[in-house]
C-alpha positions in Angstrom: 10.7 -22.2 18.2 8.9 -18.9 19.7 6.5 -17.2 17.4 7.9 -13.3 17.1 5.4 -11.3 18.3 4.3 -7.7 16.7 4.8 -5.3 19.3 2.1 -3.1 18.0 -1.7 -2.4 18.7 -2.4 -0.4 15.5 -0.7 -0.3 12.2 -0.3 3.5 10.7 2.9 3.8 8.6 5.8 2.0 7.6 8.2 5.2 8.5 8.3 3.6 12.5 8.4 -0.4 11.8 11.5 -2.1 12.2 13.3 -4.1 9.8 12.5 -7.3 11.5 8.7 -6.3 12.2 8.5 -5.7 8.6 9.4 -9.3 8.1 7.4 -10.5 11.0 4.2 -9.4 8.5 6.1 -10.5 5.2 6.4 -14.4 7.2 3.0 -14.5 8.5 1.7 -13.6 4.8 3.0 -16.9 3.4 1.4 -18.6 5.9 -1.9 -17.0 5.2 -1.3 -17.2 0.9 -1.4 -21.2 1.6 -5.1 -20.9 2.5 -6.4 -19.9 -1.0 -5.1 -23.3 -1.7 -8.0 -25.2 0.3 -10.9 -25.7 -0.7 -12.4 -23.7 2.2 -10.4 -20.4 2.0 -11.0 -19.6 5.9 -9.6 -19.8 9.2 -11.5 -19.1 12.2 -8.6 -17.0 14.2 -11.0 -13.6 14.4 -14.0 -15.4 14.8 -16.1 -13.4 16.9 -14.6 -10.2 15.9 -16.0 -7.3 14.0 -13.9 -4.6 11.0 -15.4 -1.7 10.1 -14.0 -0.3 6.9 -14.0 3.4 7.8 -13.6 5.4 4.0 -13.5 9.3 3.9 -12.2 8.8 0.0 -13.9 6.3 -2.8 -12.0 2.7 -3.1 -12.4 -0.4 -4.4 -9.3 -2.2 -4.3 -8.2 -1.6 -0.5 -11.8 -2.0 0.8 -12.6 -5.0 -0.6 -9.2 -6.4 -0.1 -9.6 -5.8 3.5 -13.3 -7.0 3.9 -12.1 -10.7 2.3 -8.9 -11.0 4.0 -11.5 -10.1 7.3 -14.0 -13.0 5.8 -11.5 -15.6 5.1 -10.3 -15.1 9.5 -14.4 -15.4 10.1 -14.6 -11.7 11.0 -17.8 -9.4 10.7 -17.4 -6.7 8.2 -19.2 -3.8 8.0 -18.8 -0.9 5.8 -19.4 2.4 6.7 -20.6 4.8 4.0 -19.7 8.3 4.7 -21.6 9.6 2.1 -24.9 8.4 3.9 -23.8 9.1 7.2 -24.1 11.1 9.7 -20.4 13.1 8.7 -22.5 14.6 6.1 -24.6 16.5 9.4 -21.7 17.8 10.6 -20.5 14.8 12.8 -16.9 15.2 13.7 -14.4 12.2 13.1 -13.9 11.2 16.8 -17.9 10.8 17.4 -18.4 8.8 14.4 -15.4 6.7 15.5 -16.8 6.7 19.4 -20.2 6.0 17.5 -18.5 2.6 15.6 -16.7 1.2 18.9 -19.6 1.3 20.8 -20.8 -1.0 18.8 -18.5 -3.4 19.1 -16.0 -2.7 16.6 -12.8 -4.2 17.1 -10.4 -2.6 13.8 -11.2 0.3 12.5 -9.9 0.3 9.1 -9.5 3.8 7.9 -8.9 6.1 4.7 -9.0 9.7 4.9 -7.8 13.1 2.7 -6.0 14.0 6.2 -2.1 13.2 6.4 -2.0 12.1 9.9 -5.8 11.3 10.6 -5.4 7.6 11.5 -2.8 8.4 14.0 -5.2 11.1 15.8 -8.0 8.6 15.8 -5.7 5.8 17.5 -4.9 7.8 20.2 -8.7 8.7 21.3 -10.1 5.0 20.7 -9.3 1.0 21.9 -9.6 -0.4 19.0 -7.4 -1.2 16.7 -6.8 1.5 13.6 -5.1 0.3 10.3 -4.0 2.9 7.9 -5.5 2.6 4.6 -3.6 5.6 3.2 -4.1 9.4 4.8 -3.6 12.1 2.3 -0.1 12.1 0.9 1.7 10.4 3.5 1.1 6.6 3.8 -0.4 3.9 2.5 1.3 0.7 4.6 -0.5 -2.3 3.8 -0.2 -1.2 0.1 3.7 -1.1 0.8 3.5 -4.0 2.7 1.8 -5.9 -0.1 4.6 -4.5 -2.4 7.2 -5.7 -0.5 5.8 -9.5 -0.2 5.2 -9.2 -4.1 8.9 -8.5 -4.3 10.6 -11.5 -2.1 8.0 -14.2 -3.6 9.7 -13.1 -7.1 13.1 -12.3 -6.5 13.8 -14.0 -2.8 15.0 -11.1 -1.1 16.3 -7.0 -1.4 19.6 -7.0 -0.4 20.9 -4.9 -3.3 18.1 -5.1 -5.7 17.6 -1.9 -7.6 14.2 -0.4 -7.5 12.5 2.8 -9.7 9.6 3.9 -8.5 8.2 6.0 -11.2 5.6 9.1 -11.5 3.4 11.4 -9.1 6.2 11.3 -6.3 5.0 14.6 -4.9 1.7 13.4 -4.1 1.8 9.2 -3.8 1.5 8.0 -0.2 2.3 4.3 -2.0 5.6 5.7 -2.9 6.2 6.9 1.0 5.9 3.7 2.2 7.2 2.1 -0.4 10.8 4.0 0.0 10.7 3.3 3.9 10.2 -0.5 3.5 12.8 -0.6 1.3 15.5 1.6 2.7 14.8 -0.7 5.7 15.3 -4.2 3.7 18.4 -3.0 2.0 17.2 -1.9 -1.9 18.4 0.9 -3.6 15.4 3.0 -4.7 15.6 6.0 -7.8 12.6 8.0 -7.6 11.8 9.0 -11.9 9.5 11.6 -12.8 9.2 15.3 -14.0 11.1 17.9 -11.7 7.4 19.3 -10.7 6.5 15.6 -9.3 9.7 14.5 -7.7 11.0 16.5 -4.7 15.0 17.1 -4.8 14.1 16.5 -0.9 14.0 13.0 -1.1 17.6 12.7 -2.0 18.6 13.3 2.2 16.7 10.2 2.8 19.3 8.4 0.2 16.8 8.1 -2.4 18.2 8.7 -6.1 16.7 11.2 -8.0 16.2 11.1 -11.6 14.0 13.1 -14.4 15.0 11.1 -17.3 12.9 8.1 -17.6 15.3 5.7 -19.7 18.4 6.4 -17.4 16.0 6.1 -14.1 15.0 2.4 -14.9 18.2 1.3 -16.5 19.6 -2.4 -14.9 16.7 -1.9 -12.8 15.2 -4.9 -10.9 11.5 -3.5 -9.8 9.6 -0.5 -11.9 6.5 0.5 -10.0 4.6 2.7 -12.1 2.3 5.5 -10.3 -0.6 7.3 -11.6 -1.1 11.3 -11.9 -2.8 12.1 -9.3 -4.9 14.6 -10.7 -7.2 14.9 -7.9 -4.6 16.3 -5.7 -2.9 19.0 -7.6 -3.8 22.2 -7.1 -2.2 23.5 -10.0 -0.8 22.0 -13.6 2.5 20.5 -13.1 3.6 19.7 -16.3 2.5 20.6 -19.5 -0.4 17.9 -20.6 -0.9 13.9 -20.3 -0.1 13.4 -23.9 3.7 15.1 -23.0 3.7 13.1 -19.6 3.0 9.8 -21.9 5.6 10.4 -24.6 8.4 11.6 -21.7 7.8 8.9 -18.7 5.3 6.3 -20.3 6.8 2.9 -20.3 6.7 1.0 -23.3 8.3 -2.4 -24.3 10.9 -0.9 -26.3 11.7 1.9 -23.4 12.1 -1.1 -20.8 14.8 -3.1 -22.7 17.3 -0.5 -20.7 16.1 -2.5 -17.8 17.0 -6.4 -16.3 15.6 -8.5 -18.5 13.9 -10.2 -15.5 12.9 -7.4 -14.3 9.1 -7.0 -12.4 6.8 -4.7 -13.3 4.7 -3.5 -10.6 1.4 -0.9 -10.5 -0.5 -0.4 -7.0 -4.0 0.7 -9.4 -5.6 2.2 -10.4 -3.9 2.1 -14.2 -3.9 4.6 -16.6 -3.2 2.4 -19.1 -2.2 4.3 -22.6 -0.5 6.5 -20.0 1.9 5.4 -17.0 2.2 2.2 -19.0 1.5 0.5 -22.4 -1.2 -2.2 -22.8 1.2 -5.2 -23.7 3.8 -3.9 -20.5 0.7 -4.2 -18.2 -1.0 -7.5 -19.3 2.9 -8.9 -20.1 5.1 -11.9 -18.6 7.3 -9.3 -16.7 4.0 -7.7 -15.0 2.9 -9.3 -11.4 0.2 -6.5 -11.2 -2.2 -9.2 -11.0 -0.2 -10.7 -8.1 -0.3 -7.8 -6.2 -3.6 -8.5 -5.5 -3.6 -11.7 -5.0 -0.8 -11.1 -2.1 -2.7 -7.8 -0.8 -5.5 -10.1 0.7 -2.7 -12.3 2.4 -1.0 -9.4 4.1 -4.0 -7.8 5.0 -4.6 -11.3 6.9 -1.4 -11.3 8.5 -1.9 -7.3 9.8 -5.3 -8.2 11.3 -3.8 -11.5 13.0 -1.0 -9.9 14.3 -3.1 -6.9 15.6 -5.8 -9.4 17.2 -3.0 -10.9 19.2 -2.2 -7.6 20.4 -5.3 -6.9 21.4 -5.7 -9.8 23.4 -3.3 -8.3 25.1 -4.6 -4.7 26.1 
C-alpha cells in the first residue's frame, strides 16, 4: 500500500490541514510511540539534519519536547537564546532567521508573541518553519498532540463531546484545538466567564457556555486552560479566588460528567486553581500522557516535513 504523503513543506496552523492530513500525522505518531519501547529510543531518518529551536517567549515543555523528538530521528539541535542574541541589538526577525539557515539549519522551530509571525518567516526562508504557538492564534503540534491523546483513549471523535474550559479569549491551544476537532467530527462547548469566552465562536459551531457544571455535563474530554495573566491587558473577572470557586474543577463538580471521561491540561497547571490536586494526579487524568504522545507527534511532524523537503 502507498504511504500518504503530507503535502506540506511547513507546519503553521491547524485552521488549513485537511481532515485526512490531520490523520496522516495522528498515523505516523503510532508508529513513532513504538520506538520508546526499544531499548535504543532512535531512528536515524534525519540523520544529517539540523533544528533550531527559535523561542521569542520562555518554554520548557514545547522546547524540549521538540529537541528529543529531533534526538530520537538523530538530528542536531541547537537552541537559540534570544535573550543572548543578537535580537536584543536591534536584529530584526528575518536576519536572525537568514543568520540560522545559513548555517545550515534545516527546521526552524519557532515561538513568538506575534499572531502570524511563523507564517511571515516561511515565506522569506527554505527551510522548514513549525509553529510552536504565535500569540493568540495557534499552537498546532500542541493540538495535534491533543488529538492523538484523544483516539489512543477513546478510538476515535465521531460524536464525542468535548469542553474545553478557561482563558478562551487568549489560548492559542484552544484555536487549534476547536479546528482539529470540528474537522474529526467532535462537538466542542467552549466554558468560561463571559470576559474569556467570545460569543464569536458560536459562527464556527462552537457551543458557548458560562456555567461550568452545565458546560461539562455527559462530557467526554475536559481540557482545562490556564489564565493567561500575561496577556490581559486589563482584569477580566473579579480575582483568582472567584475564578476558582466559579470554573475550578473539582471531583465532586466532575460527577456531572461521563464517568469515563479524560481529563486533559496542555501545562502549565495552576493547580488549586483551573483544577483540584486529586483531578490532576487522578485515574481519569492523561496529563501525563500528553507528554508522553507530544514527543511522538513532534516526530511524526519533522518526518513528514523532511520528506517534503527532499522534495523542494
Amino acid at each position: 500500500m502507498e504511504e500518504k504523503q503530507f503535502p506540506h513543506k511547513h507546519l503553521l496552523d491547524l485552521e488549513s490541514l485537511t481532515r485526512e492530513e490531520i490523520e496522516i500525522v495522528l498515523e505516523n505518531a503510532v508508529g513513532f510511540k513504538e520506538i520508546f519501547t526499544r531499548t535504543v529510543k532512535k531512528t536515524p531518518a534525519l540523520r544529517g539534519k539540523t533544528l533550531v529551536n527559535l523561542f521569542f517567549e520562555p518554554s520548557t515543555r514545547t522546547r524540549t519536547s521538540f529537541e528529543i523528538a529531533a534526538k530520537r530521528l538523530s538530528a542536531d539541535v541547537v537552541n537559540f537564546s534570544v535573550s543572548t542574541s543578537s535580537v536584543q541589538k536591534g536584529e530584526s526577525l528575518f536576519d536572525t532567521a537568514n543568520t540560522i539557515q545559513a548555517m545550515g539549519a534545516d527546521f526552524i522551530v519557532m515561538r513568538h508573541p506575534c499572531p502570524g509571525a511563523p507564517h511571515v518567516l516561511s515565506r522569506r526562508i527554505n527551510a522548514a518553519v513549525i509553529n510552536a504557538g504565535d500569540g493568540t492564534h495557534e499552537h498546532p503540534t500542541q493540538g495535534l498532540l491533543d488529538m492523538f491523546t484523544i483516539k489512543e483513549n477513546k478510538g476515535g471523535f465521531s460524536g464525542l463531546k468535548v469542553s474545553i474550559v478557561g482563558d478562551i479569549r487568549h489560548s492559542r491551544v484552544a484555536r487549534s484545538n476547536m479546528w482539529a476537532l470540528l474537522k474529526l467530527g467532535a462537538e466542542i462547548t467552549f466554558v468560561g466567564p463571559p470576559t474569556l469566552v467570545p460569543r464569536e465562536f458560536a459562527d464556527l459551531g462552537v457551543k458557548i457556555c458560562y456555567d461550568l457544571e452545565q458546560g461539562i455535563k455527559d462530557a467526554d474530554v475536559i481540557n482545562l486552560l490556564r489564565i493567561q495573566l500575561e496577556r490581559q491587558q486589563r482584569n477580566l473577572f473579579p480575582s483568582i479566588r472567584e475564578y476558582k470557586l466559579l470554573y475550578g474543577l473539582t471531583t465532586e463538580r466532575l460527577k456531572v460528567a461521563k464517568p469515563d471521561v479524560l481529563i486533559m491540561h496542555p501545562g502549565p497547571i495552576n493547580r488549586g486553581v483551573e483544577i483540584s490536586e486529586d483531578v490532576a494526579d487522578g485515574p481519569l487524568s492523561v496529563i501525563t500522557e500528553q507528554v508522553t504522545n507530544g514527543v511522538a507527534v513532534r516526530m511524526a511532524v519533522l518526518y513528514l516535513l523532511s520528506k517534503t523537503l527532499r522534495k523542494s
